[in-house]
N, C-alpha and C positions, 0 to 999 in steps of 0.2 A: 504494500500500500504506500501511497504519499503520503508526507511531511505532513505533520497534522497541523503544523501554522498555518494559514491564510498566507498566500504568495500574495504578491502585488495585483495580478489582472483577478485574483477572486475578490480581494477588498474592492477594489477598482469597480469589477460589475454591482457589488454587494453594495457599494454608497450610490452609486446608480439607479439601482433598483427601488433601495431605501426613499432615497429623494424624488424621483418618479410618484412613489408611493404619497409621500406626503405634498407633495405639489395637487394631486391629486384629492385626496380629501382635504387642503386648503381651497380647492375651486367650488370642490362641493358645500362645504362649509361656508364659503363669502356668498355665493348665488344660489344659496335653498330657496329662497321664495320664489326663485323665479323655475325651477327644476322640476316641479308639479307635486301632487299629494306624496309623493313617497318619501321624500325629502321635507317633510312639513315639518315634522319634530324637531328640527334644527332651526327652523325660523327666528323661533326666540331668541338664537344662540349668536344670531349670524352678526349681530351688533358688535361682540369679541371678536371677531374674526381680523375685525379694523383695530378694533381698542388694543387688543394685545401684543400686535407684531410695534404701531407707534411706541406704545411703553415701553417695548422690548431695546429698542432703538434709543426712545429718549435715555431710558438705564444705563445703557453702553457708553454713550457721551458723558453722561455725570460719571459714571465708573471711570472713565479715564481723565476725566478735570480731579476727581479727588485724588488717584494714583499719581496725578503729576502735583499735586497741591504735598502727598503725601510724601514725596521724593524730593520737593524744593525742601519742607518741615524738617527731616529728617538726617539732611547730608549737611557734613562739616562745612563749615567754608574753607574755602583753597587757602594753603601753608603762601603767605606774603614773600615771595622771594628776599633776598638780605641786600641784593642788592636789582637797580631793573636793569633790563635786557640790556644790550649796546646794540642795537641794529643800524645805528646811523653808523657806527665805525664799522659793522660788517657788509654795508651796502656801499660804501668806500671805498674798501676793499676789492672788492666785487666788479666796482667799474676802472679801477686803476688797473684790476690783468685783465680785462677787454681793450684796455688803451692800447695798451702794450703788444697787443699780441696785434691789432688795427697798422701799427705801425711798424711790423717789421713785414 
């Protein structure tokens, strides 16, 4: 027999199939009223259908404003160098062997 793990193309068809799956009872679920008496009992429902993917949504935005609120709170502030950078003496540097090398 095969490897009893899930290779890649059987998860692959398997979140496939999954998502098909629920793609599907979300179409049924938002247009019951309009799918005729069999679908009736979902009527009531079909209000959620909207309310909870928006909330789902608006959740994830405030979930990641707190997680950055909660990582600005939480981390050290940066070690102040002793002394600051010299970049004007190494951008001097820098153009004085292009000179140089211009000129021979």
């Amino acid at each position: 027999m095969g490897d009893p793990k899930l290779n890649d193309k059987t998860l692959g068809y398997t979140i496939m199939a999954a998502t098909i799956l629920i793609m599907a009872g979300y179409f049924v679920w938002s247009f019951a009223p309009w799918l005729g008496a069999s679908f009736a009992w979902l009527t009531p429902y079909t209000e959620w259908a909207y309310r909870l993917p928006i909330l789902g949504v608006a959740y994830f935005m405030l979930l990641i404003i707190l997680w950055i609120g909660y990582t600005m709170a939480t981390t050290p502030p940066p070690i102040p160098l002793e002394s600051p950078l010299d970049l004007e003496q190494e951008d001097e540097t820098g153009k004085e062997g292009t000179e140089k090398k211009d000129e021979s």
